[in-house]
C-alpha positions, 0 to 999 in steps of 0.5 A: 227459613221456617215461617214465623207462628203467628197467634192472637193472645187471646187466643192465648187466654182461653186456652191457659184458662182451659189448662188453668181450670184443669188443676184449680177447681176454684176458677171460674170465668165471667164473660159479657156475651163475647164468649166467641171474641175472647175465646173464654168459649174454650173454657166454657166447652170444657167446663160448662157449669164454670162458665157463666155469661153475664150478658151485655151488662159489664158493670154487673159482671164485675160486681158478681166477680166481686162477689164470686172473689168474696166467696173465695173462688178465683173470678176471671171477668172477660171482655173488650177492653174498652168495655172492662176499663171503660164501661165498668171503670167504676164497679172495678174501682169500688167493688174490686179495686177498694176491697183488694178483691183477688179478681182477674179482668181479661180484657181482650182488643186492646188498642188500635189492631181491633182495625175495622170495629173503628174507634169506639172499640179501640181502646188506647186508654186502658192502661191510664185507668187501670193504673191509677186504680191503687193495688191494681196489677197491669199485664200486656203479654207480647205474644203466645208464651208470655200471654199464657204464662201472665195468666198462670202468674194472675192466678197465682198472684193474691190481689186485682189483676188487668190483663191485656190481649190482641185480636191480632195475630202476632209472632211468637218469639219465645221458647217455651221451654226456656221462658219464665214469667214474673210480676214485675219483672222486665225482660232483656231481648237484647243488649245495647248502649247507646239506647234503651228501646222499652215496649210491652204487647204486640210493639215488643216484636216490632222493638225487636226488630227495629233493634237488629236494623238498627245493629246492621246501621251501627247503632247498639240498641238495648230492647227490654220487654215490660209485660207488667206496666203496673207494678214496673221493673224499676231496676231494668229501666234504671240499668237501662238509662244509666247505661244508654242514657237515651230512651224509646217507649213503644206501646199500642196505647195513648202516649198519655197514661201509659207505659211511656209516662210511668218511665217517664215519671220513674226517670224523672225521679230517680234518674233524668234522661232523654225519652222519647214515647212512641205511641197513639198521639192523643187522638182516636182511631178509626175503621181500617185494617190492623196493619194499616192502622198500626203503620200510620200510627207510627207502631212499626218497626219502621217508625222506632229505627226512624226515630232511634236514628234521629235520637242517636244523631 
């Protein structure tokens, strides 16, 4: 068997903003001294005098994104994610959420797999932020394919949008000639019914797998990838609940904020079911190997088969 590709999404990122640039001379793209890190160097080699580094001062590169947005050409402001959804939370409130400004924020390691850059680089809070920001879209592609097409679609969409990408390397699991890509819409890796395991980012790759060990234990397990938190797919989760009646989230994000709370205020709504959120625990990382700082957090494949099993019995 063929080896698995392997490729980190952002480096999915600066290559679609490279393609992008190619076809649309109105985008352009901020960074924050992180050119290298969130491969927006890609871009900036190819269009020089469409790249410009704002230094290590995020708050003001979204405000000259605001601007930039404001003159009509279509600004992508690139950073860590702790850095975007943190640092300047406020300027991106105020200066781009407020006025609806058509700004794309790329903020690359997100979550726990940052590994040895340890805790103050880990962002796992991004998505609670992001969210409660009013008209801001919230992305997490899972892998190569989803990440280039989510970018595509930001630049297409009129408005704010929050993508987020990996350091780590991960699978690429679709075809790209076969895959389509939506704001809002969810997407169906595998069906099942007695329950519905729902992931975005990189944990959409380890549903996947959980769901085929769990087939070959007897269990028919429904994997749905959300790729948008923000706007979310209200139609597949409610399918999902309706026919499974019992619900997994998994996200490398807090369980507080983020993909597993928006179902859960969804279903408790619209449709009251069992959820269980798997997730960072309400506590900070710490300096180690991705691999090892996803296991021990619970966010493998391992961990959602556990915890199906358990929910099923």
């Amino acid at each position: 068997m063929a080896d698995i590709k392997k490729i980190a999404t952002r480096d999915s990122y600066g290559r679609a903003l490279k393609e992008l640039a190619a076809q649309h001379k109105d985008l352009i793209v901020f960074d924050a001294d992180l050119a290298g890190a969130t491969k927006t160097n890609v871009f900036q080699k190819e269009y020089p005098d469409r790249h410009f580094d704002c230094g290590i001062a995020e708050g003001n590169m979204m405000a000259a994104a605001a601007g930039a947005a404001a003159m009509g050409l279509v600004p992508f402001a690139s950073t860590f994610a702790m850095f975007a959804a943190g640092r300047a939370f406020e300027q991106i409130r105020n200066s781009i959420g407020y006025p609806h400004l058509n700004v794309k924020i790329g903020a690359t390691h997100g979550g726990i797999s940052v590994g040895e850059d340890g805790a103050s680089h880990q962002c796992c809070e991004d998505f609670a932020l992001m969210r409660s920001i009013p008209g801001m879209v919230v992305l997490c592609p899972s892998d190569d394919v989803e990440a280039r097409a989510a970018v595509k679609a930001a630049y297409e969409h009129q408005g704010p949008v929050y993508l987020r990408f990996g350091r780590l390397a991960v699978p690429v699991f679709h075809d790209e000639d076969t895959f389509t890509f939506q704001i809002g819409k969810g997407e169906m890796i595998q069906d099942g019914t007695d329950v519905a395991i729902l992931s975005t980012g990189l944990m959409v790759n380890e549903a996947a797998e959980a769901g085929r060990i769990l087939k070959e234990s007897g269990i028919s397990a429904r994997v749905i990838n959300l790729c948008t938190i923000k706007p979310l797919d209200e139609e597949i989760v409610l399918a999902a609940a309706r026919d499974c009646g019992k619900i997994i989230t998994c996200e490398e994000h807090s369980v507080i904020g983020g993909l597993g709370e928006a179902v859960c205020a969804l279903l408790s709504e619209k449709h009251p079911t069992p959820v269980k959120r798997i997730g960072v625990n309400d506590e900070f990382g710490h300096s180690g190997p991705a691999a090892a700082l996803l296991k021990e957090a619970g966010l493998s494949a391992e961990h959602i088969v556990e915890v199906a099993k358990e929910f099923c019995n």
